[in-house]
DOGU-953119 format. One record per residue (C-alpha): residue number from 1; x, y, z; residue in one letter. Coordinates in pm, whole numbers. Layout:
DOGU-953119
<NUM <X Y Z> "A">
...
This chain:
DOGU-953119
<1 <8197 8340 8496> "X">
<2 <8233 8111 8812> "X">
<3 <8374 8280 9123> "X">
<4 <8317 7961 9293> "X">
<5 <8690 7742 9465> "X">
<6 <8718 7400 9369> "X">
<7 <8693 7140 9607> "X">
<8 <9090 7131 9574> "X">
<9 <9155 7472 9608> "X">
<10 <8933 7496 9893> "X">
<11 <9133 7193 10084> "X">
<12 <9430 7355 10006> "X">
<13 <9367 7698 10135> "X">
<14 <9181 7534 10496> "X">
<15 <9563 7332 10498> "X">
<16 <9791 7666 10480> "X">
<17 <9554 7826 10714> "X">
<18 <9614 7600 10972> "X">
<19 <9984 7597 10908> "X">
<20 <9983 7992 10937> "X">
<21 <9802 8000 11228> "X">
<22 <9997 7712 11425> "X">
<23 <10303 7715 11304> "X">
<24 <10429 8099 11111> "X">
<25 <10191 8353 11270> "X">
<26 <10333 8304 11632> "X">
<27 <10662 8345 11507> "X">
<28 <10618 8674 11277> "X">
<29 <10701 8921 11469> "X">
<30 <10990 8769 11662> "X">
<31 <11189 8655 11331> "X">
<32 <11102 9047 11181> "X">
<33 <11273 9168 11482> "X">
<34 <11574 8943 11478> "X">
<35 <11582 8918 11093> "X">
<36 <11565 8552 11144> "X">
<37 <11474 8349 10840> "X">
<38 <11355 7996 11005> "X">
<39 <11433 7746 10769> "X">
<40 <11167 7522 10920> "X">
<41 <10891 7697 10755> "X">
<42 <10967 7606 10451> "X">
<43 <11061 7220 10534> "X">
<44 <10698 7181 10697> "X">
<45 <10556 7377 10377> "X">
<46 <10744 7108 10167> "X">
<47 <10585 6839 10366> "X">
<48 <10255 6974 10318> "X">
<49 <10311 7035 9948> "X">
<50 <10269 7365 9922> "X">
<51 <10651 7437 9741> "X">
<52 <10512 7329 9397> "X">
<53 <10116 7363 9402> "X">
<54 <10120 7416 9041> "X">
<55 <10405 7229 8881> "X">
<56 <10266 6828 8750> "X">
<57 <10295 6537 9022> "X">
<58 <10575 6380 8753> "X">
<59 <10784 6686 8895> "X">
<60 <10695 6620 9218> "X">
<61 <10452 6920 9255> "X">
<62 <10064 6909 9373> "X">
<63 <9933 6899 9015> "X">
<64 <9717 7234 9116> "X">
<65 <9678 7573 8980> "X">
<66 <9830 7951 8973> "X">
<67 <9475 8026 9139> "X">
<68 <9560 7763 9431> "X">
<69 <9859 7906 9470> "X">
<70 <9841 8282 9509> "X">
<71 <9607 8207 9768> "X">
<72 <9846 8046 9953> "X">
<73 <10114 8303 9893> "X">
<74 <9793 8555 10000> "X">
<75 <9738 8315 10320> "X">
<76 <10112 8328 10419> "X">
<77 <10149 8743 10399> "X">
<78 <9833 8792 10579> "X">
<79 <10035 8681 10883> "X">
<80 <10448 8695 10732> "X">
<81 <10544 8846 10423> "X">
<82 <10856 8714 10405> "X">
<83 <10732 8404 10411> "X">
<84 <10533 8456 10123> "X">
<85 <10802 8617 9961> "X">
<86 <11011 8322 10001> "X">
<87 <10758 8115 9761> "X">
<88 <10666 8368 9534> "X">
<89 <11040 8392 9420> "X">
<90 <11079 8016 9499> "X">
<91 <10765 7934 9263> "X">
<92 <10702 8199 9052> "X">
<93 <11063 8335 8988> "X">
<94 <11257 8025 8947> "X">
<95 <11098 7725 8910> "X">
<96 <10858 7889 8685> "X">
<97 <11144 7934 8434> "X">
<98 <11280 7559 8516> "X">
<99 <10909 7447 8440> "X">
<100 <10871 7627 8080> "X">
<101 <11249 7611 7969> "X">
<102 <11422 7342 8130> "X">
<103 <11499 6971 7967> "X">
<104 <11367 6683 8067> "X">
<105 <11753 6618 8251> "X">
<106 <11716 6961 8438> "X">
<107 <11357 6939 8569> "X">
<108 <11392 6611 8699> "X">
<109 <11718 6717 8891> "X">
<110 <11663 7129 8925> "X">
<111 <11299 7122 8961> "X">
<112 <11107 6790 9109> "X">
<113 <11356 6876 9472> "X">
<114 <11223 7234 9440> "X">
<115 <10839 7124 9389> "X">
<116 <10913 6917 9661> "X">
<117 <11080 7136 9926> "X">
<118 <11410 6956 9889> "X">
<119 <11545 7275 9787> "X">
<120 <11477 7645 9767> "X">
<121 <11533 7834 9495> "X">
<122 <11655 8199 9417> "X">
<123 <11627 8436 9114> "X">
<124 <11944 8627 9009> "X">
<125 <11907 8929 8767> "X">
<126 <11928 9283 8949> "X">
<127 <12311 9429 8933> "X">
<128 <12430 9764 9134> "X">
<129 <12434 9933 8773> "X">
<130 <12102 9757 8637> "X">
<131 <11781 9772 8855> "X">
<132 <11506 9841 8634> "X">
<133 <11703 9850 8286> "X">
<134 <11770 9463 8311> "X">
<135 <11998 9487 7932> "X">
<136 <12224 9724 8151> "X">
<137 <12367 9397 8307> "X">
<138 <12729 9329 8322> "X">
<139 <12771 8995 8495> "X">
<140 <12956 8784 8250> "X">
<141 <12949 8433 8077> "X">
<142 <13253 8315 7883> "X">
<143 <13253 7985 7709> "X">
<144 <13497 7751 7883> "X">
<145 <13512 7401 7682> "X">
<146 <13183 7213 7771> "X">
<147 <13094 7483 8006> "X">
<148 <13062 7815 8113> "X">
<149 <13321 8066 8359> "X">
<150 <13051 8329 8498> "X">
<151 <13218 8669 8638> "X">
<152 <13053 8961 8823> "X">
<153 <12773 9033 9113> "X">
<154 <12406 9070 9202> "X">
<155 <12265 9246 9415> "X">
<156 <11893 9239 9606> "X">
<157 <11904 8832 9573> "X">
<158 <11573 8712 9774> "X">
<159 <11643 8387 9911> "X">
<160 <12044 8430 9877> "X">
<161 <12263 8222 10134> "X">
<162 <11978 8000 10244> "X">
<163 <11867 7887 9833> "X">
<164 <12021 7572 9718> "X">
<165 <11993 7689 9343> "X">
<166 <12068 8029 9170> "X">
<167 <11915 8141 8869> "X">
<168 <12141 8357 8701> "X">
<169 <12164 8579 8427> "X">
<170 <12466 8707 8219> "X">
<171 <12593 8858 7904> "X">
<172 <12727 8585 7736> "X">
<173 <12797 8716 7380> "X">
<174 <12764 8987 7089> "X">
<175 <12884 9354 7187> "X">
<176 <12756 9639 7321> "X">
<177 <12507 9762 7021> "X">
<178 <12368 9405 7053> "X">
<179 <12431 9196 7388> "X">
<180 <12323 8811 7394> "X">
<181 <12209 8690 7738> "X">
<182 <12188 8367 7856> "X">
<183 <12023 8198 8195> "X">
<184 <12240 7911 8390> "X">
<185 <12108 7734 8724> "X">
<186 <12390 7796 8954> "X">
<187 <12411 7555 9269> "X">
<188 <12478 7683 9594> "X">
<189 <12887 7545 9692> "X">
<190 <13009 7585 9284> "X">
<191 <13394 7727 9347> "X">
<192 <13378 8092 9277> "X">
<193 <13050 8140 9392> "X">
<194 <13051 8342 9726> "X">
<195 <12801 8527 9953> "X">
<196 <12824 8875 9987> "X">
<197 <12685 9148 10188> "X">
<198 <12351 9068 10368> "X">
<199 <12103 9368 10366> "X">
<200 <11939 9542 10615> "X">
<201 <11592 9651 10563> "X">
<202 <11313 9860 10627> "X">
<203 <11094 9543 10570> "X">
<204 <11049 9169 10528> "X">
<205 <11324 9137 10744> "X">
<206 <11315 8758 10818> "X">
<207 <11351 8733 10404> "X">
<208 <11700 8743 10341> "X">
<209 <11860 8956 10078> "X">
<210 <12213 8939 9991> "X">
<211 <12460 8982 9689> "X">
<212 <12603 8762 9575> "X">
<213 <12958 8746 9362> "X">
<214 <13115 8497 9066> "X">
<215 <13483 8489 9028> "X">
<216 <13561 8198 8756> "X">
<217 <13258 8056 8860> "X">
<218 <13209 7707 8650> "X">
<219 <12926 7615 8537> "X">
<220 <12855 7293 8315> "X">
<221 <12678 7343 7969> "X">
<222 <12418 7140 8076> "X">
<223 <12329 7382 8380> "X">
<224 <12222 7674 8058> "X">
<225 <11835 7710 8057> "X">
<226 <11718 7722 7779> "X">
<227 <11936 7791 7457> "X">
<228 <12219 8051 7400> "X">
<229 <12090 8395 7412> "X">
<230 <11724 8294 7557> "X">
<231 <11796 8409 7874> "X">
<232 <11656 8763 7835> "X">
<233 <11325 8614 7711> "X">
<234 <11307 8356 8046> "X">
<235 <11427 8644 8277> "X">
<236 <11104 8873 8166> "X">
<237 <10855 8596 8085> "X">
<238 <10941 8490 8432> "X">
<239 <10863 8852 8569> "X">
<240 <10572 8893 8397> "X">
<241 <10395 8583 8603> "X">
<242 <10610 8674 8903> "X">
<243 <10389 8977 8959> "X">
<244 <10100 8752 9010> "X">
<245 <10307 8604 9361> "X">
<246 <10405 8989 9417> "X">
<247 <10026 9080 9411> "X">
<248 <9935 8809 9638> "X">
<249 <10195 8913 9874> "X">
<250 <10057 9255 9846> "X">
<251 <9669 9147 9908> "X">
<252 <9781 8878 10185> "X">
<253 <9934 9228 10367> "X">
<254 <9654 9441 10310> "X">
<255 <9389 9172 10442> "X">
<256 <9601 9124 10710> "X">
<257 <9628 9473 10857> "X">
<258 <9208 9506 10782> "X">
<259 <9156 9205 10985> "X">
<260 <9409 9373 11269> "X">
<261 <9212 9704 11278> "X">
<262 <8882 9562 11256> "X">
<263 <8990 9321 11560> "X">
<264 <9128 9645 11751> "X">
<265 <8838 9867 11665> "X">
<266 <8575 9562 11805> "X">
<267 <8746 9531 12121> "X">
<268 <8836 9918 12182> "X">
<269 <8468 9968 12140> "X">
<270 <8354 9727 12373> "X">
<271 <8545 9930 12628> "X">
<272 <8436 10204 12522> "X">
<273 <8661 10360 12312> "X">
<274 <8664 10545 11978> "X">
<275 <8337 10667 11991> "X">
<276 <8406 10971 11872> "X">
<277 <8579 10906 11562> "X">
<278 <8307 10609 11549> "X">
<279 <8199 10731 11163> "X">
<280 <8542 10825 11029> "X">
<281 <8676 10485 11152> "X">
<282 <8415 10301 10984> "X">
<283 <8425 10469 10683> "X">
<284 <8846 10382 10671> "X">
<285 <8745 10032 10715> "X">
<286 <8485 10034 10451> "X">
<287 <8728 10173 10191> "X">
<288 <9010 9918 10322> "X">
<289 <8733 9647 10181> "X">
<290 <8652 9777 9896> "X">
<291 <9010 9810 9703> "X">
<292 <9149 9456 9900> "X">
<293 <8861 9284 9725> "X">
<294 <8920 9505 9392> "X">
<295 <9258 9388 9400> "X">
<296 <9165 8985 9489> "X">
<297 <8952 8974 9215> "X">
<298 <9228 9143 8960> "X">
<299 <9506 8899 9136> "X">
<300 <9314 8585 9088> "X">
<301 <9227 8718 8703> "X">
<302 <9575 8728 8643> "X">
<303 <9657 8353 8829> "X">
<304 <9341 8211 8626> "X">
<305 <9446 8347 8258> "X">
<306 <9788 8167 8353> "X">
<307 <9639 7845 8465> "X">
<308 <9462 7891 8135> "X">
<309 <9778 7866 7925> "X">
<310 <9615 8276 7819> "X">
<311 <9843 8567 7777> "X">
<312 <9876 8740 8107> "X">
<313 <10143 8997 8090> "X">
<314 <9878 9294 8099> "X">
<315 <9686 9131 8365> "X">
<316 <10003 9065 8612> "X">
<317 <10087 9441 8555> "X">
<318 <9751 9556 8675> "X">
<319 <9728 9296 8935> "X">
<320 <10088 9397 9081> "X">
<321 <10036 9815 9026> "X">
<322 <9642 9774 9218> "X">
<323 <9759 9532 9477> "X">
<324 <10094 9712 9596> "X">
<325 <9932 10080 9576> "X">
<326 <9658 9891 9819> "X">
<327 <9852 9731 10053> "X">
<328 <10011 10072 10104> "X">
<329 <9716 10265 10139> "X">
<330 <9554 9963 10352> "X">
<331 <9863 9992 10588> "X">
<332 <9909 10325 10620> "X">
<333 <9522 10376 10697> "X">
<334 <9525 10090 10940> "X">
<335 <9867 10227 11164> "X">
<336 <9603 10559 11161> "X">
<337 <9335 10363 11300> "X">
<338 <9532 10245 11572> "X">
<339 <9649 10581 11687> "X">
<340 <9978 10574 11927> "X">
<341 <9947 10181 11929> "X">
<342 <9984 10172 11511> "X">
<343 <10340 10298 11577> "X">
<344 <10421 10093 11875> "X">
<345 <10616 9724 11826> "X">
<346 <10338 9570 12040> "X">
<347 <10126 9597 11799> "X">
<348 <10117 9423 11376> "X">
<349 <10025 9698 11149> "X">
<350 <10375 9867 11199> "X">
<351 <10517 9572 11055> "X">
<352 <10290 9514 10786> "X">
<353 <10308 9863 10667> "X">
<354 <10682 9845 10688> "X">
<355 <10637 9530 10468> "X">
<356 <10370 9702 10218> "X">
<357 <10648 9951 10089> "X">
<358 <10833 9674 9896> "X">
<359 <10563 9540 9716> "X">
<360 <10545 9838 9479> "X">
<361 <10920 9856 9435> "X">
<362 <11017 9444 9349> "X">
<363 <10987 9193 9070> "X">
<364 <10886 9586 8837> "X">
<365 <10856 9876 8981> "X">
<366 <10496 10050 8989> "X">
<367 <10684 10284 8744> "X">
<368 <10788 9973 8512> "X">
<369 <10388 9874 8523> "X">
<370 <10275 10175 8370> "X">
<371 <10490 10164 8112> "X">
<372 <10429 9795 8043> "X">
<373 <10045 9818 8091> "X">
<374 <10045 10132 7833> "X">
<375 <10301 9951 7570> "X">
<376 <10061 9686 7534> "X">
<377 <9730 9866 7511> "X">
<378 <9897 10087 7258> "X">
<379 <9981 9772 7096> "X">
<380 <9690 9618 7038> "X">
């Protein structure tokens, strides 16, 4: 077993550093505050490749790897987590599905501008009456000559009003015993495609989140991914390599309040501070280590078995469960070690505790892992 980067991945993790550093970290706390998402970011990330590390250079990605690439989703949340949000859904979420179940036709017009930051993309499946129960979906899809007339809403869309293209899902035959779904790419300005209301949250506030509503939407037969009644399969195929982006984010959080409290304790120290609750401290910071780099090694086992074309469902469930139960824990012990200052503004780990929460609620929740980690050791 080599634990060892590649000369690639290693180039490619020094580039996003730099790019975090210069051009998102400054910025992170500002756009939290204002709820700003800076479009920017993800222009310069296009330019420096880094919207479709693993998709083939024919589809204008970086020809890389799933292990290249939740290290750069880790590398963007140590400093923003909406940032990293906004590829993981962009990468993971939808042009993951374009990727695996797209024609020829739809990746070189849907996918090759998303690999190359041309476009952003957004993933379309939670409904106010269908959260974790996906089949509960009632968003609609009625056959319209050579195309489609979508009806109904999402809600919680990651992405929404600044993506170029929507993937959505809707019931698009059988009846209630036995519903047939189906997946369409939806592009941002269709008639009957409109915004709706823009959340306000406790976290990742510079992601936006929004609903989103189809009335008569249409969309062109070739827009369907995949075939007729496949859409249920992409939608949780998708999810289940998803979680690997979701347990980046998480890690990329969780390293990135350790590295704040570890910076605070050096410097309090050198003035003279927290001497008495020197042993305590370092014992928080000790255990902060020791599940971050319990849940790198299961995030980068999950990315790896995916570059390897190996099933990975299990592995993105314990990936996503270990890293989001961290990143909280990692937080919450870091706002601690920071006293009065861990719930001030002026200071990160407010911010990236606010942002940990999510992680174990998205893309599955922590609930939704148990039961899929436990269905499929059962199973086998």
């Amino acid at each position: 077993m080599n634990f060892d980067l590649s000369d690639e991945q290693r180039l490619i993790v020094s580039k996003v550093r730099e790019f975090v550093k210069n051009e998102v970290e400054p910025t992170a706390a500002e756009r939290d505050e204002e709820e700003r998402f800076d479009r920017r970011l993800f222009d310069r990330m296009g330019e420096l490749g880094l919207t479709g590390i693993p998709w083939p250079v024919e589809y204008g990605g970086l020809g890389s790897d799933y292990i290249a690439y939740v290290m750069v989703v880790e590398e963007l949340s140590r400093a923003c987590a909406s940032t990293g949000v906004m590829l993981s859904v962009h990468t993971s979420l939808t042009g993951w599905a374009m990727y695996n179940y797209g024609t020829e036709e739809q990746k070189q017009k849907f996918l090759r501008p998303l690999a190359e930051g041309k476009k952003l993309g957004a993933y379309c499946l939670t409904e106010s009456g269908s959260g974790s129960d996906a089949g509960a979906m009632s968003t609609k899809a009625v056959q319209d000559g050579d195309g489609y007339r979508l009806n109904g809403s999402k809600i919680f869309v990651t992405n929404a009003g600044e993506a170029d293209f929507y993937l959505v899902f809707a019931i698009s035959g059988g009846d209630r015993h036995r519903r047939e779904t189906s997946a369409f790419i939806v592009e941002k300005g269709t008639p009957g495609f409109h915004f709706g209301k823009k959340e306000k949250k406790l976290g990742i506030r510079s992601s936006p989140t929004m609903e989103i509503m189809f009335d008569n939407c249409r969309v062109p037969h070739e827009n369907m991914l995949g075939t007729k009644g496949e859409g249920f399969k992409i939608a949780l195929s998708a999810l289940d390599g998803g979680r690997s982006g979701i347990a980046a984010q998480a890690l990329g959080i969780a390293q990135g309040a350790m590295d704040a409290s570890i910076a605070y304790v050096k410097r309090c120290r050198q003035l003279g501070g927290l001497n008495n609750e020197h042993q305590a401290i370092d014992f928080k910071i000790a255990d902060m280590a020791n599940k971050i780099e319990a849940a790198r090694l299961l995030t980068y086992q999950a990315a790896w078995r995916k570059s390897m074309g190996l099933p990975h469902g299990k592995e993105s469930a314990f990936a996503k469960l270990f890293a989001s139960n961290t990143a909280v824990q990692v937080t919450l012990a870091a706002v601690e070690i920071f006293g009065e200052h861990g719930y001030s503004h002026d200071y990160p780990v407010q911010r990236f505790l606010r942002d940990a929460k999510i992680t174990q609620i998205y893309e599955g929740t922590n609930e939704i892992q148990h039961i899929v980690i436990s269905r499929m050791l059962l199973a086998e």
